[in-house]
MDAnalysis code that builds the backbone (N, CA, C; Angstrom):
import MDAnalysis as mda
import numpy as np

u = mda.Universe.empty(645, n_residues=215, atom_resindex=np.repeat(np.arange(215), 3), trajectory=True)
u.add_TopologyAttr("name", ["N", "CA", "C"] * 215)
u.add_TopologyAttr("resid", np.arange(1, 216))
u.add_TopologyAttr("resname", ["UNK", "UNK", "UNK", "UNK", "UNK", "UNK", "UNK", "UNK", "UNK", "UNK", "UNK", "UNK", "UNK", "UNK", "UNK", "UNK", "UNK", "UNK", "UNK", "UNK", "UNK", "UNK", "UNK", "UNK", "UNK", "UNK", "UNK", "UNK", "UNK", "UNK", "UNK", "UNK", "UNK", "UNK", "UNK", "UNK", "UNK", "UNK", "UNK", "UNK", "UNK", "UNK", "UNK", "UNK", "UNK", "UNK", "UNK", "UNK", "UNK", "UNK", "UNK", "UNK", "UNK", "UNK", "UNK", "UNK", "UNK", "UNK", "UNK", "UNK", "UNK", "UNK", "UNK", "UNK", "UNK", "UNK", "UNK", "UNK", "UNK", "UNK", "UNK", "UNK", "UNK", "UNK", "UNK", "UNK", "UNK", "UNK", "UNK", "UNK", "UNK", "UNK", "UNK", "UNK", "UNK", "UNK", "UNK", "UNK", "UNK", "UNK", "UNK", "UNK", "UNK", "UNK", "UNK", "UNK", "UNK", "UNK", "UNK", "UNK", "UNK", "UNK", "UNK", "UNK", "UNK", "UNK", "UNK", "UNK", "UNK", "UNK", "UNK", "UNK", "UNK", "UNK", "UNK", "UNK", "UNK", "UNK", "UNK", "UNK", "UNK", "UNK", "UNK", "UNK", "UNK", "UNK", "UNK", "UNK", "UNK", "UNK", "UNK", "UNK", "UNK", "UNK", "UNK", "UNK", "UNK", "UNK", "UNK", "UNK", "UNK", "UNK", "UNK", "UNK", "UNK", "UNK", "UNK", "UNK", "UNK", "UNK", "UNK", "UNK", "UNK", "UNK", "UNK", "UNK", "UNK", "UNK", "UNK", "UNK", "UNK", "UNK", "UNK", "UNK", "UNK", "UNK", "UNK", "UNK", "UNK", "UNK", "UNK", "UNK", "UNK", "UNK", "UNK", "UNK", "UNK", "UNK", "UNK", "UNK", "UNK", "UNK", "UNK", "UNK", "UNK", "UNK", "UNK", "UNK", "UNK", "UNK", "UNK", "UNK", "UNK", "UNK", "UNK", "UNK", "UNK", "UNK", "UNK", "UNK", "UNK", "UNK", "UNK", "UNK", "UNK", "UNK", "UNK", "UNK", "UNK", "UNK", "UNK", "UNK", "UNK", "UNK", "UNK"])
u.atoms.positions = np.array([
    [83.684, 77.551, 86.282],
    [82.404, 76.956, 85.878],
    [81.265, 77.847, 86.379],
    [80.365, 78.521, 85.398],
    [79.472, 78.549, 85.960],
    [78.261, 78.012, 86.364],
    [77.578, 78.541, 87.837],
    [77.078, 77.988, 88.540],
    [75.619, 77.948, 88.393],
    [74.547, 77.000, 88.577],
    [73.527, 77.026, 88.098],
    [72.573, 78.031, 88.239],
    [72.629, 78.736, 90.041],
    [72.083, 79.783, 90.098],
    [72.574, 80.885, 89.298],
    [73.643, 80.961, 88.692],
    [73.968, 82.653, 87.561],
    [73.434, 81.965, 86.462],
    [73.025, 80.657, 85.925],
    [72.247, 80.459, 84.576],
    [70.914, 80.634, 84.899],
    [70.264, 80.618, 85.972],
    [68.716, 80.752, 86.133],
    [68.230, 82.111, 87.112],
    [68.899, 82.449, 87.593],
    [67.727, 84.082, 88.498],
    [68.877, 85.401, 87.466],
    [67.656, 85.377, 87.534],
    [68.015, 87.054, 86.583],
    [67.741, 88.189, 87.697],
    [69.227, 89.181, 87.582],
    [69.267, 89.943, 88.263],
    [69.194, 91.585, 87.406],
    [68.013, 92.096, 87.704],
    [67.870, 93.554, 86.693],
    [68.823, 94.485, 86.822],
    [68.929, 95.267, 86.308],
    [69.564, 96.257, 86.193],
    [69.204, 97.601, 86.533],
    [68.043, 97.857, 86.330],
    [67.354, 99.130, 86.919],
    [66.184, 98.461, 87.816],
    [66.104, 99.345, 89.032],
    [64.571, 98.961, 89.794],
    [63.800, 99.508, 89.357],
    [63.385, 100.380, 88.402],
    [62.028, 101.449, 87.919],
    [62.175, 102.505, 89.080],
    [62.943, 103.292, 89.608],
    [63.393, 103.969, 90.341],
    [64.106, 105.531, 89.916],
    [63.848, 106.370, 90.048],
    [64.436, 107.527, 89.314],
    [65.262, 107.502, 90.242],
    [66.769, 107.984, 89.453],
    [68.101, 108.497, 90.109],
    [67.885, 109.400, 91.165],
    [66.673, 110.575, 90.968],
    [66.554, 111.377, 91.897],
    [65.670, 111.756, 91.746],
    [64.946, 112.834, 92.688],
    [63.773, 113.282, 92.587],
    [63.741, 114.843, 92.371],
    [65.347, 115.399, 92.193],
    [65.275, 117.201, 91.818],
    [66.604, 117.018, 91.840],
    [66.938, 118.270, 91.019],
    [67.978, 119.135, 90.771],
    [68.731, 118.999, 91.586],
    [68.601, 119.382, 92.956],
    [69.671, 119.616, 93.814],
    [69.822, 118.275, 94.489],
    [69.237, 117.262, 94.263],
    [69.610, 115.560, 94.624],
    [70.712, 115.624, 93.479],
    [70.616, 115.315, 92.383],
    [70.924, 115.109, 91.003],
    [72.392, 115.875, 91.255],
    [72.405, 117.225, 91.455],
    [73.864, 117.903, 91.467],
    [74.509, 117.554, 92.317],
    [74.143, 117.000, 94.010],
    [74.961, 116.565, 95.217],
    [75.306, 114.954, 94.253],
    [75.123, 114.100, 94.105],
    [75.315, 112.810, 93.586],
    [76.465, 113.283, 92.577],
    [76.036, 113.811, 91.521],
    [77.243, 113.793, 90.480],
    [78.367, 114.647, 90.934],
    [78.523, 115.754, 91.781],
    [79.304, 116.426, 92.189],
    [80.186, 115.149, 92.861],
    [79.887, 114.271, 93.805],
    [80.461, 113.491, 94.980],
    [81.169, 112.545, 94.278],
    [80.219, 112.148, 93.244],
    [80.288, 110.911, 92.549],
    [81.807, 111.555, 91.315],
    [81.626, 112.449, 90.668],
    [82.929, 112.980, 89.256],
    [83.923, 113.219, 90.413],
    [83.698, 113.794, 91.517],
    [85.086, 114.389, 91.844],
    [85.751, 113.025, 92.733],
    [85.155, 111.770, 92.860],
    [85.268, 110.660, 93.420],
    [86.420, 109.870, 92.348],
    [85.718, 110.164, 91.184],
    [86.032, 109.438, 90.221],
    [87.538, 109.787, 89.828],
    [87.812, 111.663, 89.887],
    [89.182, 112.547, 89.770],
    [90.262, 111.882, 90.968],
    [89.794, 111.636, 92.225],
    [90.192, 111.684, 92.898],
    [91.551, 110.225, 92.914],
    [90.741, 109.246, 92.343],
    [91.123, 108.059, 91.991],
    [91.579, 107.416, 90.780],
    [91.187, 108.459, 89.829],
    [91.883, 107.991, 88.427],
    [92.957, 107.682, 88.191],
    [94.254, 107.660, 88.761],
    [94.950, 106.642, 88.583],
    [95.668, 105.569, 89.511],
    [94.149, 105.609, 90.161],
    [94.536, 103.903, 90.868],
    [93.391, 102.407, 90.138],
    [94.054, 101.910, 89.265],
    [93.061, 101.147, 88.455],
    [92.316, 100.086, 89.166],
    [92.081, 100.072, 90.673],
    [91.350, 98.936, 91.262],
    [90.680, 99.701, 92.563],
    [90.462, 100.939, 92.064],
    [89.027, 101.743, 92.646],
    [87.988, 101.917, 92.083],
    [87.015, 101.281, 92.065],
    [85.668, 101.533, 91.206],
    [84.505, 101.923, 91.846],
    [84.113, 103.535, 91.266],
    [83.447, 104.464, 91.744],
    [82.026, 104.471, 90.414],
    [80.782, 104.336, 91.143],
    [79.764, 104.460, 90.778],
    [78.853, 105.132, 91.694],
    [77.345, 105.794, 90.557],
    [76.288, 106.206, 90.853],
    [75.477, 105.546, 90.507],
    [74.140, 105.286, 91.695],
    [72.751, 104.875, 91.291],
    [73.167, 103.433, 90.584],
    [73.897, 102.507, 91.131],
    [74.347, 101.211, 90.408],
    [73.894, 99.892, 91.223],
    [72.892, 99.476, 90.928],
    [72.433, 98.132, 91.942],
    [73.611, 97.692, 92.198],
    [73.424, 96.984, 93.657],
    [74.073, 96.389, 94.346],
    [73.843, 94.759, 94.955],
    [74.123, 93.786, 94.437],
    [73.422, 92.301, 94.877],
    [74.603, 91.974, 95.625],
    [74.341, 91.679, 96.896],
    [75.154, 91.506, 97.468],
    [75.346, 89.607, 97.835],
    [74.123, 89.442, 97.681],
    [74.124, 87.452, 97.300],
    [73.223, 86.818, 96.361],
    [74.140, 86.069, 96.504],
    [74.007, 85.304, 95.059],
    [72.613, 84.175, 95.347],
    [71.805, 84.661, 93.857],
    [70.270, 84.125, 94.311],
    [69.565, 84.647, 94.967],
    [70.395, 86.260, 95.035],
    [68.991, 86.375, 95.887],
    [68.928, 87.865, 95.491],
    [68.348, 87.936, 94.102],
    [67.429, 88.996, 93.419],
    [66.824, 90.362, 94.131],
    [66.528, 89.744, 95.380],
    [65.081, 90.615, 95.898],
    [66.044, 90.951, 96.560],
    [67.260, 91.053, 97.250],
    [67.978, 91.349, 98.472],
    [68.956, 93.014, 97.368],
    [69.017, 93.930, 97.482],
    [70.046, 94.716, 96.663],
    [69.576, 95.776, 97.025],
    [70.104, 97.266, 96.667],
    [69.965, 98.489, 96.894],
    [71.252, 99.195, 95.682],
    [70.858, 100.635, 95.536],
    [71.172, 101.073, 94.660],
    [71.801, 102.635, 95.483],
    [72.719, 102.522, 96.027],
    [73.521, 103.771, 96.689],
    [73.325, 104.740, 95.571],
    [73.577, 105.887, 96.301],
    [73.938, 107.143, 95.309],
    [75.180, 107.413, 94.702],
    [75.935, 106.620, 95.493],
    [77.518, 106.839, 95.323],
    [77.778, 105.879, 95.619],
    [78.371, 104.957, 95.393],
    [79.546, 103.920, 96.201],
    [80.661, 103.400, 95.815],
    [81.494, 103.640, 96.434],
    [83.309, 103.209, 96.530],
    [83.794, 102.005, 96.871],
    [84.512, 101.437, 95.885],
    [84.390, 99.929, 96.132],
    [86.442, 99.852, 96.013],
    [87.086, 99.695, 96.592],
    [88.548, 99.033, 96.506],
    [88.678, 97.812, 96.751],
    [89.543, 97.727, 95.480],
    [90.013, 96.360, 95.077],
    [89.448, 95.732, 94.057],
    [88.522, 96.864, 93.301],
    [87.839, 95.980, 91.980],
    [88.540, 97.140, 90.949],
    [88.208, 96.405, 89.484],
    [88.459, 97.204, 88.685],
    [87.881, 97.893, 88.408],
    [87.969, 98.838, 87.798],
    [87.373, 100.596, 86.925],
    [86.697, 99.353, 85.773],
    [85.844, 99.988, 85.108],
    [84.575, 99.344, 84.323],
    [82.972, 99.373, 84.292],
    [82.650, 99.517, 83.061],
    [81.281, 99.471, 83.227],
    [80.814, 97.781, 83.436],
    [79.462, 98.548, 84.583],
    [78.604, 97.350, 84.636],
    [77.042, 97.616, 85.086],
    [76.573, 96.599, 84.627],
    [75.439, 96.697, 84.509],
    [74.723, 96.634, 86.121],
    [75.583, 95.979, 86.712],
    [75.120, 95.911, 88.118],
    [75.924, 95.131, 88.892],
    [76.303, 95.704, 90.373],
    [77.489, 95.204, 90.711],
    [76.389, 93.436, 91.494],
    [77.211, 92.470, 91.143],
    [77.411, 91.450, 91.600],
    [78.154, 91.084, 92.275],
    [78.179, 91.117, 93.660],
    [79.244, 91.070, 94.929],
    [79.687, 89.621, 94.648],
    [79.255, 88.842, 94.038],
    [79.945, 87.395, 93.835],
    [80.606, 87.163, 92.521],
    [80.794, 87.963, 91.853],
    [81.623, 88.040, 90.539],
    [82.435, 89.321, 90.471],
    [82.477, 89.918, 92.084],
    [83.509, 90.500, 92.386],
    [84.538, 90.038, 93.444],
    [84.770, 89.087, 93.437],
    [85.898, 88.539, 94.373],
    [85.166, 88.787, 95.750],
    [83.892, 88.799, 95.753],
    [82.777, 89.124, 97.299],
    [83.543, 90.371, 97.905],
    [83.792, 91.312, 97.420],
    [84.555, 92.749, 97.561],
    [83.290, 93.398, 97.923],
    [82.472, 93.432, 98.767],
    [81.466, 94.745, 98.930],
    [81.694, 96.056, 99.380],
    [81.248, 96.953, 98.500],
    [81.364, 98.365, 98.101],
    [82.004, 98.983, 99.991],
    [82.788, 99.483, 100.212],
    [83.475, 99.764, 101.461],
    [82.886, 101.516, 101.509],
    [82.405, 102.351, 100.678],
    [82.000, 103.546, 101.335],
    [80.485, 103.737, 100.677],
    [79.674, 104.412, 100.849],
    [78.407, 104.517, 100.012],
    [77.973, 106.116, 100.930],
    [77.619, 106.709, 99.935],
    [76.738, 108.002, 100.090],
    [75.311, 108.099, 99.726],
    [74.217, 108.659, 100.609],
    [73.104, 108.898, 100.022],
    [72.567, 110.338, 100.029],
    [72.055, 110.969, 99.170],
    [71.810, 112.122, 99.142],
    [70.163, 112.063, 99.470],
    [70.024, 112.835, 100.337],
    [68.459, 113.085, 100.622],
    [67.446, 114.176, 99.530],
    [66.349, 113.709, 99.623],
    [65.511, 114.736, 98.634],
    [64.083, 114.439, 99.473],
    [63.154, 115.284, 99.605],
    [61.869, 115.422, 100.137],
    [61.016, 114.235, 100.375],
    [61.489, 112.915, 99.105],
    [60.757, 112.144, 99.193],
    [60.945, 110.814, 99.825],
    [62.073, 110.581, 100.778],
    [62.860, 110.022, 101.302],
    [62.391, 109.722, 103.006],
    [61.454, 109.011, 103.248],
    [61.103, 108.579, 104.555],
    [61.964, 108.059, 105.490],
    [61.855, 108.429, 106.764],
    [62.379, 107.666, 108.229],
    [62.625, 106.569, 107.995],
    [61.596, 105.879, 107.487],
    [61.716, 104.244, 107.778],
    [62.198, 103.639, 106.578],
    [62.488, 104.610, 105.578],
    [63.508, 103.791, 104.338],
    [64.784, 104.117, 104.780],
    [64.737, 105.162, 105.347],
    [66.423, 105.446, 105.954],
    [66.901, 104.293, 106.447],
    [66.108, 104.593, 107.417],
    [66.389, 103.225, 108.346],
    [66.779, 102.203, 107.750],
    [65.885, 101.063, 106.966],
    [65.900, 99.765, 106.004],
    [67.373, 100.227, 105.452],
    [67.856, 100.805, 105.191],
    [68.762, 101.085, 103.957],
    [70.295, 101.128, 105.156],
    [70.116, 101.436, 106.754],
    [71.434, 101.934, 107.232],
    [71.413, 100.512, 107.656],
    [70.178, 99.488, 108.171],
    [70.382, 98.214, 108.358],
    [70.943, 97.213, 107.220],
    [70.636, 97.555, 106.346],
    [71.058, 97.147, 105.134],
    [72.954, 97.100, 104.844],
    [73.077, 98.643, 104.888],
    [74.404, 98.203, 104.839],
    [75.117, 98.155, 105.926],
    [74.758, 97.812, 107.121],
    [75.368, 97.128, 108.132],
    [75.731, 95.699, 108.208],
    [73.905, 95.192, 107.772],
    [74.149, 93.551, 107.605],
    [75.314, 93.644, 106.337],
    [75.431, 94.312, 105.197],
    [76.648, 93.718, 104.566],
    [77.531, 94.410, 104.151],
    [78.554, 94.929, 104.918],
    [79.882, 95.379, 105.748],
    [79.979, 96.866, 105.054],
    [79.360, 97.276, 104.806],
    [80.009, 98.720, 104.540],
    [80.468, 99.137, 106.085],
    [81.444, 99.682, 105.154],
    [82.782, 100.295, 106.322],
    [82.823, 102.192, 106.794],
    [82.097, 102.738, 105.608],
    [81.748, 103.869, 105.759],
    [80.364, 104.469, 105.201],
    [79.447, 104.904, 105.650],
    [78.351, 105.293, 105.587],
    [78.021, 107.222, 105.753],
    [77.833, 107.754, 104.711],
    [77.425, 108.933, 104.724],
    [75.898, 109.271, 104.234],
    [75.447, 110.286, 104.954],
    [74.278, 110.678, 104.384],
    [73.677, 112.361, 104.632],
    [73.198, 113.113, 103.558],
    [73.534, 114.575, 103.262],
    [72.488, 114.515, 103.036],
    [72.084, 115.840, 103.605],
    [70.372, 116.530, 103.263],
    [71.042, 118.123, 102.768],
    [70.881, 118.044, 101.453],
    [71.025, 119.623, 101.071],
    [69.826, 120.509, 101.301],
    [68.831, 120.157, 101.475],
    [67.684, 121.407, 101.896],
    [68.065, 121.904, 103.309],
    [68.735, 121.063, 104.305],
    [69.325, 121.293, 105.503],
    [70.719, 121.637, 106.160],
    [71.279, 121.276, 104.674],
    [72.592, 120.985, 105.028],
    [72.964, 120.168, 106.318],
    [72.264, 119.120, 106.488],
    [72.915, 117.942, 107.539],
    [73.768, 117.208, 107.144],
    [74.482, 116.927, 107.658],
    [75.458, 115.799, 107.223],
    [75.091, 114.521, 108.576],
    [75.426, 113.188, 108.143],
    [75.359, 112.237, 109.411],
    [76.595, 111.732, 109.008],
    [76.953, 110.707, 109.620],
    [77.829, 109.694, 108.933],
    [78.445, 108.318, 109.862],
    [78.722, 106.997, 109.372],
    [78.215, 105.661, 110.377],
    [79.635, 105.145, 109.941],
    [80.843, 104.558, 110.952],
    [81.743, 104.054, 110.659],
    [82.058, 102.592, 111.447],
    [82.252, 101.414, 110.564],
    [82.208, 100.309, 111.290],
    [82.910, 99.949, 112.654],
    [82.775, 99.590, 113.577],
    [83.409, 99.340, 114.533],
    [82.930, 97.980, 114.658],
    [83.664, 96.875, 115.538],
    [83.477, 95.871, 116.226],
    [82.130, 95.521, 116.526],
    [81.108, 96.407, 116.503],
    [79.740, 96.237, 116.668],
    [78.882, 96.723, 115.935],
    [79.523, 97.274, 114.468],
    [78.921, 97.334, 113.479],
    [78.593, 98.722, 113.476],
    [78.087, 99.407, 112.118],
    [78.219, 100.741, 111.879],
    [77.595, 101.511, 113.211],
    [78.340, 102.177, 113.264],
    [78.418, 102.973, 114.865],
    [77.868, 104.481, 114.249],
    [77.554, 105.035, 114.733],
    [77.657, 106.989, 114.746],
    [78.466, 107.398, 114.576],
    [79.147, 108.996, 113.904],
    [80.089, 109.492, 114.023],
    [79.312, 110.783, 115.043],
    [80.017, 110.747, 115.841],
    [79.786, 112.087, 117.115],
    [79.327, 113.544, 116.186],
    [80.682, 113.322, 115.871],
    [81.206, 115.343, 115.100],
    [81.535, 115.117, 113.257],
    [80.796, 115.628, 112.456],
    [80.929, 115.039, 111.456],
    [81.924, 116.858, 110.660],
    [82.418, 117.651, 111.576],
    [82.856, 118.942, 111.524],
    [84.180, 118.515, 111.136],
    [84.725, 119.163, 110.014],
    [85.994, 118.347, 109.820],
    [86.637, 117.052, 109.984],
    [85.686, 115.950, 109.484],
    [85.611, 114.727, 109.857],
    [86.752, 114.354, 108.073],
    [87.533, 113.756, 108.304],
    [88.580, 112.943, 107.358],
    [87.636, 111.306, 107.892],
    [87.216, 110.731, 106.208],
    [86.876, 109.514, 105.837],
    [88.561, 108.868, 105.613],
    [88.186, 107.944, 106.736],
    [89.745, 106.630, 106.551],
    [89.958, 106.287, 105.444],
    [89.172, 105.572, 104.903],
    [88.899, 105.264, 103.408],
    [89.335, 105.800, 101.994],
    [88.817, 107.297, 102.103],
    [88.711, 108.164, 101.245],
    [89.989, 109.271, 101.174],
    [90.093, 109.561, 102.443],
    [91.246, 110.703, 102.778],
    [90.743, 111.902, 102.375],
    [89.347, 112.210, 102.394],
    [88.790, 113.491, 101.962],
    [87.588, 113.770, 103.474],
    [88.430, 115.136, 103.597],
    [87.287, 116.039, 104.648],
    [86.452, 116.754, 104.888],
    [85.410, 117.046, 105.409],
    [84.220, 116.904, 105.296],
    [84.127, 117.655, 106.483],
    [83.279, 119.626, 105.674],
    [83.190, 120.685, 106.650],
    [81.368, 120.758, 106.354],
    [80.654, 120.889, 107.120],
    [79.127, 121.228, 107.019],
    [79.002, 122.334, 107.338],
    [79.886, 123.274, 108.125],
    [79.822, 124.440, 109.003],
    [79.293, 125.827, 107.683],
    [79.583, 125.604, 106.348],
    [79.187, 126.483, 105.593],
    [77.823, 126.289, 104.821],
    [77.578, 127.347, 104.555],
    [76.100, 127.162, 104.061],
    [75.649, 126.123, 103.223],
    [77.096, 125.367, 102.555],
    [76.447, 124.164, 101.654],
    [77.459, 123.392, 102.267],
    [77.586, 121.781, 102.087],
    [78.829, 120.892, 102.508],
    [79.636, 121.450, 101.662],
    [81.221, 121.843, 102.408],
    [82.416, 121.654, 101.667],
    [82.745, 120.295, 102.098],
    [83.533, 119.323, 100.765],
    [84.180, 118.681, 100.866],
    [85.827, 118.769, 100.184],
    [86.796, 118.289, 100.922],
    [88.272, 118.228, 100.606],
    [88.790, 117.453, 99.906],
    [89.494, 117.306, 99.104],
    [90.456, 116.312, 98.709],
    [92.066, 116.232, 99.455],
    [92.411, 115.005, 99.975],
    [93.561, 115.109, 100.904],
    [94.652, 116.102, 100.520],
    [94.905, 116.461, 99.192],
    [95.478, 117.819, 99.311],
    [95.210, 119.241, 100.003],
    [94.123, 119.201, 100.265],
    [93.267, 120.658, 101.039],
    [92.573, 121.462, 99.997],
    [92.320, 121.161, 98.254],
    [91.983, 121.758, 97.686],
    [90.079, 120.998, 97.849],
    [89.367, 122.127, 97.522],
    [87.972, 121.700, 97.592],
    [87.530, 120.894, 96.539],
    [86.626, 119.749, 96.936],
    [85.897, 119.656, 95.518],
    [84.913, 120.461, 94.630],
    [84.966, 119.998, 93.485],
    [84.569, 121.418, 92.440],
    [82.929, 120.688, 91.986],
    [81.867, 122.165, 92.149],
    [80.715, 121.404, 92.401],
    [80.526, 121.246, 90.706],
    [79.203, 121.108, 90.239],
    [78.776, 120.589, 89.361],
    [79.017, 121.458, 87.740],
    [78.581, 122.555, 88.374],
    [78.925, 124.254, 87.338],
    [80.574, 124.383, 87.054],
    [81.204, 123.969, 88.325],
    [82.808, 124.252, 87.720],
    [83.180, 123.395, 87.187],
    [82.791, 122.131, 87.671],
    [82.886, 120.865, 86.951],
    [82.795, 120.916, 85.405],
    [81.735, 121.870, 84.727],
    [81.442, 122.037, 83.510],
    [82.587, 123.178, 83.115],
    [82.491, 124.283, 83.828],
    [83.672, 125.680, 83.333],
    [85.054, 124.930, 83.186],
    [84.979, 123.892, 84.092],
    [86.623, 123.349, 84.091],
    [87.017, 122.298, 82.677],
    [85.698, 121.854, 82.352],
    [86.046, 120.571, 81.337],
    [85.953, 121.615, 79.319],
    [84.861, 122.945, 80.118],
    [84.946, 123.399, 78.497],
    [86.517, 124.418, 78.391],
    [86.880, 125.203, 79.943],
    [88.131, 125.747, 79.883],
    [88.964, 124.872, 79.176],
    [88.966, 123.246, 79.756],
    [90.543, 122.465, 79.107],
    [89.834, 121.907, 77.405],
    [88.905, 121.987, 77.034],
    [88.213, 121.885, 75.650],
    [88.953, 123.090, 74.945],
    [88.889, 124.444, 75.330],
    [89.122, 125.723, 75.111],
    [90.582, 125.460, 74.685],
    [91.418, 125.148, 75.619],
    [92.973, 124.998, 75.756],
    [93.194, 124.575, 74.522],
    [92.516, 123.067, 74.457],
    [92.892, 121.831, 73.121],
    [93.002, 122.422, 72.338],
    [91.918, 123.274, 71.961],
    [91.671, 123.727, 70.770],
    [92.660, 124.905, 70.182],
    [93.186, 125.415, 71.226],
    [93.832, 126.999, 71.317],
    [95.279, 126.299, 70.379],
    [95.564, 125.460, 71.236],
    [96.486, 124.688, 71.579],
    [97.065, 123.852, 69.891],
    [95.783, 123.588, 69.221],
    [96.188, 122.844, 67.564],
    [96.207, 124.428, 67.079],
    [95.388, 125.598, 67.093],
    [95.360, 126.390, 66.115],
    [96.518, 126.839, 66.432],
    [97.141, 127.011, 67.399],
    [98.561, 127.547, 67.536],
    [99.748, 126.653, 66.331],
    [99.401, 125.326, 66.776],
    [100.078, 124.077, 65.877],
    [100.354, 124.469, 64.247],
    [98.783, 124.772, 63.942],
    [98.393, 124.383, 62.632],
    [99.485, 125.657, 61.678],
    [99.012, 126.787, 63.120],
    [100.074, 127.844, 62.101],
    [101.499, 127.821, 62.318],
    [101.700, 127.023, 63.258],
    [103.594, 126.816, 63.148],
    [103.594, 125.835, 61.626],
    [102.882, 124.942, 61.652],
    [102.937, 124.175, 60.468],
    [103.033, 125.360, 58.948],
    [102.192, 125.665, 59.155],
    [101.821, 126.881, 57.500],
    [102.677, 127.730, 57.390],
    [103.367, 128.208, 58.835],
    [104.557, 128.513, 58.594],
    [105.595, 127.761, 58.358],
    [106.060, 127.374, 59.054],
    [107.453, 126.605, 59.019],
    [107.629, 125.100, 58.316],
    [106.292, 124.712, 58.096],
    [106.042, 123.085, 58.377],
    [106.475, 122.389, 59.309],
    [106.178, 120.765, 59.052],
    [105.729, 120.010, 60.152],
    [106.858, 120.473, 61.345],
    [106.509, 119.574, 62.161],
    [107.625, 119.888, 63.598],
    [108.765, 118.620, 63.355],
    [109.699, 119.352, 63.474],
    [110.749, 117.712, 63.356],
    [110.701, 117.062, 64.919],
    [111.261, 115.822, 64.246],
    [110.533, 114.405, 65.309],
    [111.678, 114.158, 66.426],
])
């Protein structure tokens, strides 16, 4: 049944908020966010989003935030318009990333690490590419704590590690292979486009020769 508060407060979908404020916000997010998405594709109750409001209670509109990234297990893969922590089995998002850009104040940091403390994120990262800083906050018994050494730091969660020591963040996938930034991301998807294609014209002329392929 639904409940009277989901027939009466309307919860938006966008805050009037740009995804980012430059290029190199924009490429750290989708880089974290696609190779998040590779990483998990075939576990169908990991659902990985960017820039996706977050309501974490019900009725209450004004209470939400919009991570750059966040990793949610135990929900399904799917689009949505905005995650509703109460029409997700109250599953709140367990990792979230924020990427820094110039326009990003102390005291929104702040609001935003209290934020997902009061509601349980379990892993907390946050990356300044003009600096290459990395931070990162993991729950303990007294709530998101510090990580000391974020130098080859493996996320529990994630199983991917996390080197700052080079001029840009490398990040790992638990195999030890790197993630692939935004540019290879593209060389890699028109290379296997390339393949497809290689791949029927090869077809087409076994066909014109020989005909079809027997079954």
């Amino acid at each position: 049944m639904v409940s009277n508060l989901q027939e009466t407060v309307v919860y938006p979908d966008s805050d009037g908020k740009l995804m980012s404020d430059n290029t190199k916000q924009f490429r750290w997010i989708v880089e974290i966010k696609q190779n998040l998405d590779w990483l998990f594709a075939d576990d169908p109750t990991v659902f990985v989003a960017g820039d996706l409001l977050w309501y974490p209670i019900e009725g209450r509109p004004d209470i939400r935030n919009a991570p750059d990234v966040m990793v949610v297990f135990g929900r399904p893969k799917g689009d949505r318009g905005s995650y509703q922590q109460w029409r997700e089995e109250n599953i709140p998002p367990q990792v979230v990333f924020e990427i820094l850009s110039p326009g990003n104040t102390k005291t929104e940091m702040e609001k935003k690490l209290l934020f997902y403390d009061r509601h349980r994120i379990q892993e907390y990262y946050i990356y300044d590419p003009d600096t290459n800083a990395l931070s990162g906050w993991q729950r303990t018994e007294d709530g998101l704590d510090a990580i000391a050494d974020m130098t080859n730091w493996t996320s529990p969660r994630l199983g991917v590690r996390f080197d700052p020591s080079h001029e840009e963040l490398q990040i790992y996938y638990p195999d030890g292979t790197r993630f692939r930034s935004f540019n290879e991301i593209n060389e890699s998807l028109e290379r296997e486009r390339q393949r497809v294609e290689d791949l029927e014209a090869t077809l087409q002329q076994y066909r014109e020769r020989f005909g079809e392929l027997p079954n």
